[in-house]
N, C-alpha and C positions, 0 to 999 in steps of 0.2 A: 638853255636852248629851248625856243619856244616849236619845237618841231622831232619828229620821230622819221625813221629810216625803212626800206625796205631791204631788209639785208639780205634774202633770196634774190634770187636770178628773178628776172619777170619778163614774160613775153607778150604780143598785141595777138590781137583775137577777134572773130564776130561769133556774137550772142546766135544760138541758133533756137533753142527753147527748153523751158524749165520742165524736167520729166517727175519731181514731188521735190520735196519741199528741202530736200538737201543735195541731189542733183542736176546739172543741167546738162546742156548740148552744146558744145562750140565747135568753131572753126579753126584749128589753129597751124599756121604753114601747109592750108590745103589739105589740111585731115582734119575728117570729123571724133572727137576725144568727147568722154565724158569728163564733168569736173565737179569735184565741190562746190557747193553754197555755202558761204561761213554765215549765213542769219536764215532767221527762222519768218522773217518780214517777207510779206507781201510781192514789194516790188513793181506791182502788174505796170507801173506808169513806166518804170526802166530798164524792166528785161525786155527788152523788143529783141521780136527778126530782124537781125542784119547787123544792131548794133555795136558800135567800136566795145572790144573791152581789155581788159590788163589782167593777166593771170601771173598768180606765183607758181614757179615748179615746184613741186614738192618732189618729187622721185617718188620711186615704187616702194612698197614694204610690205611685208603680212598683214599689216593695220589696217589698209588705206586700200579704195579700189579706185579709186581716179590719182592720177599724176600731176593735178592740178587744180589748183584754189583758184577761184571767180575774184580777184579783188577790188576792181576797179570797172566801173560801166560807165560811157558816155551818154547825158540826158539828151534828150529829144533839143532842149534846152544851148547844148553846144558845151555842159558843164558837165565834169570829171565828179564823180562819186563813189566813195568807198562802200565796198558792200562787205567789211571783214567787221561783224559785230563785235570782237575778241578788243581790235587793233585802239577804241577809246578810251578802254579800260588803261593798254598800257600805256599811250600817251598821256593817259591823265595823273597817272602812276609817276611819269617822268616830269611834268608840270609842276606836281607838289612838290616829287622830291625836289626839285630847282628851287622851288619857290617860285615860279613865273607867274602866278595868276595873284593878281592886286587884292582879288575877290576873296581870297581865303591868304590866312598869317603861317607861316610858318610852321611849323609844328615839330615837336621833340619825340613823334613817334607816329608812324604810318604802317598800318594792316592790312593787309587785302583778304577781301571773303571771309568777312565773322560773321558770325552769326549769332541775331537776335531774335529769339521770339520762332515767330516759324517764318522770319525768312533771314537771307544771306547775302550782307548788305557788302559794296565794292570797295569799301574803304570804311576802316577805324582809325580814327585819328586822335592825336591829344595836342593840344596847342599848350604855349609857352607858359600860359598859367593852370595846366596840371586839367584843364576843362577837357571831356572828354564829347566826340561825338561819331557819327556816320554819316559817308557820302555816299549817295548812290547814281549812277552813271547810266546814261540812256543816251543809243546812238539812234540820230535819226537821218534819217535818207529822204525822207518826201518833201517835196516844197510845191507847194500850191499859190501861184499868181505873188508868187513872193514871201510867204508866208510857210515858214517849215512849220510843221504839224506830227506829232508824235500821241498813240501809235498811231499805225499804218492800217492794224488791226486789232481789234477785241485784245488788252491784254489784262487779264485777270491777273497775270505776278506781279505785272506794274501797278495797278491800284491797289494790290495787298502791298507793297514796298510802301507806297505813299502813306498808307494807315496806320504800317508800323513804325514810320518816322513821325508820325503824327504821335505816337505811345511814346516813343522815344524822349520827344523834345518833353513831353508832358512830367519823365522822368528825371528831367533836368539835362538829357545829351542835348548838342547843337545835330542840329538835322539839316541835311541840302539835297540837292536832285540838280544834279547838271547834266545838262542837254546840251550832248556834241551832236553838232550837227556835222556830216560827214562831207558838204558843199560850202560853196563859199557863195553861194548868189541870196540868199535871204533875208530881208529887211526887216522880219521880226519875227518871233514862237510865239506858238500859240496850242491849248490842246486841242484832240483832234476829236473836238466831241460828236461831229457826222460818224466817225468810226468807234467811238467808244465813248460814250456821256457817262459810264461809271470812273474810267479813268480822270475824265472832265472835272466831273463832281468831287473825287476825291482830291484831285490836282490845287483847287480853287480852296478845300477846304483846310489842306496840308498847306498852305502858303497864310490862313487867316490864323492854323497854328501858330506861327515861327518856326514852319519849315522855310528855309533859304532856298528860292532858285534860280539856276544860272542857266544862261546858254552862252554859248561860243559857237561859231563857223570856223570850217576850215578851210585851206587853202589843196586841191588833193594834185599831186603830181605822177609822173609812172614811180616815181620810186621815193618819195617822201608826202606826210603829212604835217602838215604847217598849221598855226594857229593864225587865224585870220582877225576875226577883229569878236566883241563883247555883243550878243544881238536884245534887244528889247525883248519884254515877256510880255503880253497881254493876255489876261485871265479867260478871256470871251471874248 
């Protein structure tokens, strides 16, 4: 099944404004709630005033000070985007284990969160002839004039990921970087070297390695995400 579920309750919302970098302000049934942000991205182009958005409940606990996760924001665009950084990793979790994607063979063993070197890649994998490798997983939200672009911002873990997959494949692992893109309207990826030319340059150089990369679009609904279609990579 080329698609993931929302199995919490979820409610509709207006975006009212992000107060730092993990809560914001909503509207929801006429009361104003604070809420989680499940990323640490940017956003400045889709957190707008007023904007539709889709919240999971989460209910109260000791844990937790808001009773509700941001998951879902409507673009300026008229398109639904998922703002739950967590939610690609498990979809792409459920992908493999299916087998759904042509782009990668099946494998007789999948990991999540090993770790190599000094970072902690999103998947260890071993394919049917015993070859071992890492995936690692970057969700992106921005699309610019049709073009999704990842990051959104300076990511220094992202181009230490890329370097150490760069070490990796050098070591003989297969190394990838797939880019879920969390919309369905973008005609190609591309990196986002106005926002970060280290992640660019590493991107460009991890790819001349025999790092593998992929992107996909999705399809975002209020209560499921779908796999949409394979998007083109363009290095520059």
């Amino acid at each position: 099944m080329k698609y993931i579920e929302i199995t919490e309750k979820v409610v509709e919302g207006k975006f009212i404004e992000r107060l730092n970098r993990f809560v914001a302000k909503a509207l929801i049934d006429g009361k104003e709630q604070l809420v989680h942000v499940p990323t640490s991205g940017r956003l400045k182009e889709l957190l707008l005033p007023g904007a539709d958005i889709y919240l999971r409940v989460k209910g109260s606990n000791g844990k937790r000070k808001t009773n509700f996760d941001l998951l879902h924001v409507k673009s300026q665009e008229g398109v639904w985007v998922c703002l739950d950084s967590h939610l690609p990793n498990n979809f792409m979790e459920k992908l493999l284990l299916n087998n759904s994607l042509k782009e990668f063979e099946q494998f007789q063993r999948i990991e999540r969160e090993v770790k190599y070197k000094n970072s902690r890649f999103d998947f260890f994998v071993v394919d049917k002839m015993g070859c071992p490798g890492f995936i690692e997983v970057k969700s992106v939200t921005l699309v610019e004039d049709g073009i999704a672009k990842f990051p959104d911002a300076p990511s220094t873990r992202g181009t230490r990921h890329l370097e150490e997959l760069i070490e990796a494949v050098k070591e003989g692992y297969r190394g990838s970087v797939v880019f879920m893109v969390q919309r369905n309207d973008p005609s190609f990826f591309s990196p986002n070297k106005e926002r970060d030319l280290d992640f660019t340059q590493s991107f460009i150089k991890a790819v001349e390695s025999g790092v593998k990369a992929y992107c996909y679009s999705c399809l975002i609904t209020r209560d499921k995400i779908s796999l949409d279609k394979v998007i083109p990579i363009a290095l520059v």
